[in-house]
C-alpha positions in Angstrom: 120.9 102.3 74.2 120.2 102.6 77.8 116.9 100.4 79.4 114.0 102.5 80.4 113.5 102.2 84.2 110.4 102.9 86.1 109.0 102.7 89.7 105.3 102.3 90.0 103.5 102.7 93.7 101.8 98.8 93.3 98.2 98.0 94.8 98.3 94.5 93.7 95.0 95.0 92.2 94.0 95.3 88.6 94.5 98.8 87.7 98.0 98.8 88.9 98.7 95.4 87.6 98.2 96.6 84.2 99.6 99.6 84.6 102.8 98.1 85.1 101.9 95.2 82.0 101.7 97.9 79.8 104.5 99.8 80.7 106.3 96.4 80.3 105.1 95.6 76.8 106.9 99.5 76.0 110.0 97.6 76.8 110.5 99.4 80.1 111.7 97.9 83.1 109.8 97.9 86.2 110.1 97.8 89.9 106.8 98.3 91.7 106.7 99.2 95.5 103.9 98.4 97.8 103.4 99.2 101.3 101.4 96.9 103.8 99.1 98.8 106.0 95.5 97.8 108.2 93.8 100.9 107.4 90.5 99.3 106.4 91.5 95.9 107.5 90.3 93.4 109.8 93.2 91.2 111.2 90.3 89.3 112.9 88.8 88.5 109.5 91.8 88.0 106.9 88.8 88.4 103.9 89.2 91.8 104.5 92.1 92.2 104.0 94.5 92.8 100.6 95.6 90.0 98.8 99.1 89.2 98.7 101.0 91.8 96.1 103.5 89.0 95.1 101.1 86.6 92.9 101.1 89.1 90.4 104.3 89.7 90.1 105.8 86.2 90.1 103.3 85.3 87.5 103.8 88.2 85.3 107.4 88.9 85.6 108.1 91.8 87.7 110.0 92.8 90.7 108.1 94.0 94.5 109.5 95.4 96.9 107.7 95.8 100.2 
């Protein structure tokens, strides 16, 4: 039988994190896809900005692409 695949548009925050655990734990495979942006972002201050997207997925096993 043929592997589920799935794309998921990836935040690297919680809601999208576990999005993709769960679909994960269904037994599908996953690539999530983020893009980097500064709307709302001060490249002044980097607090403000979003956290890196990889963490995530290098601690919980699935592939990013930017």
């Amino acid at each position: 039988m043929k592997k589920t695949k799935a794309v998921a548009l990836y935040s690297g925050g919680l809601d999208s994190t576990l999005a993709i655990l769960a679909m994960q734990i269904q037994g599908v495979e996953v690539t999530a896809i983020t893009f980097m942006n500064h709307f709302g972002c001060d490249i002044s201050d980097k607090s403000s900005c979003s956290k890196d997207p990889f963490a995530a997925s290098i601690k919980f096993g699935f592939k990013v692409k930017l």
